[in-house]
Every structure is written in structure tokens, then in C-alpha cells.
C-alpha positions in Angstrom: 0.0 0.0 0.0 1.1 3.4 -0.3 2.9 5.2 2.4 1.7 8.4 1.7 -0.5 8.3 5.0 -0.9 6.4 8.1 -3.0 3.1 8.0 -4.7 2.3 9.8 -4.6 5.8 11.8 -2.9 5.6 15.2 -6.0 6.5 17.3 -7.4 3.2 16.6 -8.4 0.6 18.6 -8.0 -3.1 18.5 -10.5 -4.8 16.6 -12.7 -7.0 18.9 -15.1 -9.7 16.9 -18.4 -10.0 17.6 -18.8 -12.5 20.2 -21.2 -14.0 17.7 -19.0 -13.7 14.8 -18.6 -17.3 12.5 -15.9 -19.0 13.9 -12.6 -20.2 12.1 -13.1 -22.3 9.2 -16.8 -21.0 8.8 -18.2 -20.4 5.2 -20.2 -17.2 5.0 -23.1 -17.1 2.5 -24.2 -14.5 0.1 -25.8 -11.8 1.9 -28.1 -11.2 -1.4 -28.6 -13.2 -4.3 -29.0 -10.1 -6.9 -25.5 -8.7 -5.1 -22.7 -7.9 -8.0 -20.6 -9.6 -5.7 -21.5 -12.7 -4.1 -25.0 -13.0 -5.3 -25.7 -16.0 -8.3 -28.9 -14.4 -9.7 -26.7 -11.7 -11.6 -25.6 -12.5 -15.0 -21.6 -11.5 -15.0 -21.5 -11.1 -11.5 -18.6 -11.9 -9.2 -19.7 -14.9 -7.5 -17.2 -14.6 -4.7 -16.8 -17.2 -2.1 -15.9 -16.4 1.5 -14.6 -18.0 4.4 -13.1 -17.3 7.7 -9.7 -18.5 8.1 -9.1 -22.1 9.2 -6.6 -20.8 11.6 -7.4 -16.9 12.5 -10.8 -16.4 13.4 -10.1 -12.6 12.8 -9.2 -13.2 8.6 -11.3 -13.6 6.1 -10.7 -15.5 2.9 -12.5 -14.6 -0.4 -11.8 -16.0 -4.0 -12.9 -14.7 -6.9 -12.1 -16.4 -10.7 -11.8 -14.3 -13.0 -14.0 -14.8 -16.4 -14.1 -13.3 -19.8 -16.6 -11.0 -18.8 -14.6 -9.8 -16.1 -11.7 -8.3 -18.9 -10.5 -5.1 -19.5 -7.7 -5.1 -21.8 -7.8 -8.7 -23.4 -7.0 -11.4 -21.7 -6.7 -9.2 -18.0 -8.8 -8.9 -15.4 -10.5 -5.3 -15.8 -9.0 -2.8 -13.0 -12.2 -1.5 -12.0 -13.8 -5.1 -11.2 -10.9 -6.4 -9.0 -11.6 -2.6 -6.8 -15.3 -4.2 -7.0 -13.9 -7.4 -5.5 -12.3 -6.0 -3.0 -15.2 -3.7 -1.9 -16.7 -7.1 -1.5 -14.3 -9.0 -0.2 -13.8 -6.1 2.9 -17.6 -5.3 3.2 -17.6 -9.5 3.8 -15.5 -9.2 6.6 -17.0 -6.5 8.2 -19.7 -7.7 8.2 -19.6 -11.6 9.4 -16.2 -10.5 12.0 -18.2 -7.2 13.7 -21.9 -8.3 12.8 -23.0 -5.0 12.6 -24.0 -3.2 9.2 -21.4 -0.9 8.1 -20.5 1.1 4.4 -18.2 1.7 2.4 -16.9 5.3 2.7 -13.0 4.9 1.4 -11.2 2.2 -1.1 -8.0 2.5 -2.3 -6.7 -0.7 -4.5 -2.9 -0.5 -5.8 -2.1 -2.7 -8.4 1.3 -4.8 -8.0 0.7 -7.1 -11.6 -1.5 -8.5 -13.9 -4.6 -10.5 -13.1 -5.2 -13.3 -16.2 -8.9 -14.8 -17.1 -9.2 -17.9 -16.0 -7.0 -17.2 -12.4 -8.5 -17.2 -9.2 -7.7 -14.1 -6.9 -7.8 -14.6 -3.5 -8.7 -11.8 -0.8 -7.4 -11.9 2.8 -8.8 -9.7 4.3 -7.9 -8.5 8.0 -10.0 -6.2 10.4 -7.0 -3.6 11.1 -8.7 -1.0 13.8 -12.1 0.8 14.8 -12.6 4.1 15.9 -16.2 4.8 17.3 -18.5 4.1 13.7 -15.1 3.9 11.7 -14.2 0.4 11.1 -10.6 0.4 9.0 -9.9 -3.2 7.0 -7.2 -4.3 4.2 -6.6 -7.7 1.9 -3.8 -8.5 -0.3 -5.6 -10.4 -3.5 -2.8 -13.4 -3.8 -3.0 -15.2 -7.2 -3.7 -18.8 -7.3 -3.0 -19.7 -3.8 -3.5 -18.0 -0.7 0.1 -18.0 -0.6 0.8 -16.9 -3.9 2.5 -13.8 -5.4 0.1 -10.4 -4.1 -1.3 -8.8 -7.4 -3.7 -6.3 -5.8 -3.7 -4.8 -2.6 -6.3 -2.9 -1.1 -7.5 -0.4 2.0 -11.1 0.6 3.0 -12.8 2.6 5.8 -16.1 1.3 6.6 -18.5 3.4 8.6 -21.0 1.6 10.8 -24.4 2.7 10.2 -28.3 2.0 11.8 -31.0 -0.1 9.7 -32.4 3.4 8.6 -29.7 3.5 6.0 -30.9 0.9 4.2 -34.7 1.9 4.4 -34.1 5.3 3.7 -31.6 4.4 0.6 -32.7 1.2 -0.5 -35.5 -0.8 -0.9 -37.4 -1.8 1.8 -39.6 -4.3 -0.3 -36.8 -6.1 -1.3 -35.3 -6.4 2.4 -38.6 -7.9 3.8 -38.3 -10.4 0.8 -35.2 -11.5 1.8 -36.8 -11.4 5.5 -35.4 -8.9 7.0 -38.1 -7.1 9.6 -36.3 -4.2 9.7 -37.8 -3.6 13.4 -35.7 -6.9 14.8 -32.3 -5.7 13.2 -29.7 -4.4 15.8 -29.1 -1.1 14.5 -26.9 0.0 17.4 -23.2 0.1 16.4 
């Protein structure tokens, strides 16, 4: 990552999981089926896979395999999808480790090399620090292996916010499908 600031900042404290956050080895499941990216209803989506770590309950392991509709130049993964991954891939872990609904405010994704079609990319992510509704996460996307060369690297803030996001932004139709009542969420970060 670049070291043209701080990360996380210095006034952060530890992360603590959720004491009912999946436990190591764990494989989390697609929040939403029509989400770019973990969802399987959407045509081109992502489709990526999560899991927490075998052997750190506080990492999170996502793979994404990179298909011809995922190019940019020919033959590469396109740039802006692996920053899509990642947003993912972070959001994921956010999510299942502190198991409380948080956004997206920052991404920053540096590119170290290429990413092929047909290679699978996998995330580890790492909750690095939280500061009242700031939640600060990175992953390295490894190529191949989750011990292979780092491609992409990436850095995200996540701020925590109440179910009246979603209700006043999204669609609260579509949440009650999915069976969300809204009124049993904990929207206290």
C-alpha cells in the first residue's frame, strides 16, 4: 500500500469480533442473491466465495475467478472489477467479524501485476482498527493460492451505520423479501 498516509490511523483501537461472529473455518453465504458480488442471480456477477480463516478467526478468505466478462484489456482482469472485489471481499469481513451493518466510505486498490482470465484471486482480508462508527480493514488479493505472489492490494474505511440506511436508501420491499423485519435488526453500532 502506499505510504503516503498512516493506515490504519494511530488513534485506533484493536478490533474485537463480535462474540457471535462465525468461527474459524466458517463459510459465510451470500448476503443477497441479486448482489454484484457474491449474489448468483446476476448475469456476469462476481460470485465470490468467503470464508473465515481455518486458523485466525479474525481473517477472512475470499476467492474470486476471474472470467471473460470480467476483462478489461484482453486477456486481464479489468482494473475496476478487482476494486469491486475488493469492496466485497472487505464489506464480507466487516460484516460476518463485527456483525453490525457498516458502508463503504473509502477504497484504495494498488495494483502490484497483472490479473489473467481464467486465475482465481484470492482476498485476505484483516480487520486492522475501529474508531467509534469507523471500522478500517485491508486484503492482499494473492494469485492462485492463498500464498501466492500479491497482485492487488487494497485499504477501505467502513463506517457503521443504523438499519435506517438501508430503508431510507434502499428498498425496503426487497429487504422484507429476503426477511429482514427491519424492526428486529440491531441497529446499534
Amino acid at each position: 500500500m502506499s505510504d503516503s498516509n498512516s493506515w490504519p490511523p494511530v488513534d485506533v483501537d484493536a478490533p474485537v469480533p463480535h462474540p457471535s461472529a462465525p468461527t474459524a473455518g466458517t463459510k459465510l453465504q451470500s448476503h443477497y442473491g441479486q448482489c454484484f458480488g457474491c449474489g448468483d442471480e446476476v448475469e456476469g456477477g462476481l460470485r465470490i466465495r468467503s470464508a473465515v480463516d481455518g486458523d485466525d478467526p479474525g481473517v477472512v478468505v475470499s476467492q474470486f475467478t476471474v472470467t471473460h466478462a470480467h476483462q478489461g484489456a484482453p486477456g486481464l482482469a479489468h482494473g475496476g472489477l478487482l476494486s469491486c472485489a475488493f469492496d466485497e471481499a472487505l464489506g464480507s469481513a466487516v460484516g460476518n467479524l463485527m456483525q453490525r451493518p457498516a458502508v463503504t466510505a473509502k477504497l484504495e486498490t494498488d495494483f502490484r501485476m497483472p490479473v489473467p482470465v481464467g486465475s482465481t484471486l484470492y482476498l485476505v482480508t484483516r480487520l486492522d482498527g475501529t474508531a467509534g462508527r469507523k471500522i478500517y480493514v485491508h486484503a492482499d488479493g494473492r494469485l492462485d493460492a492463498e500464498d501466492g505472489p500479491v497482485a492487488v492490494q487494497a485499504r477501505a474505511l467502513f463506517i457503521s451505520v443504523g438499519v435506517e440506511h438501508f430503508l431510507r436508501h434502499g428498498d425496503e420491499e426487497q429487504l422484507r423479501t429476503l426477511g429482514a423485519n427491519p424492526e428486529d435488526w440491531n441497529i446499534n453500532p
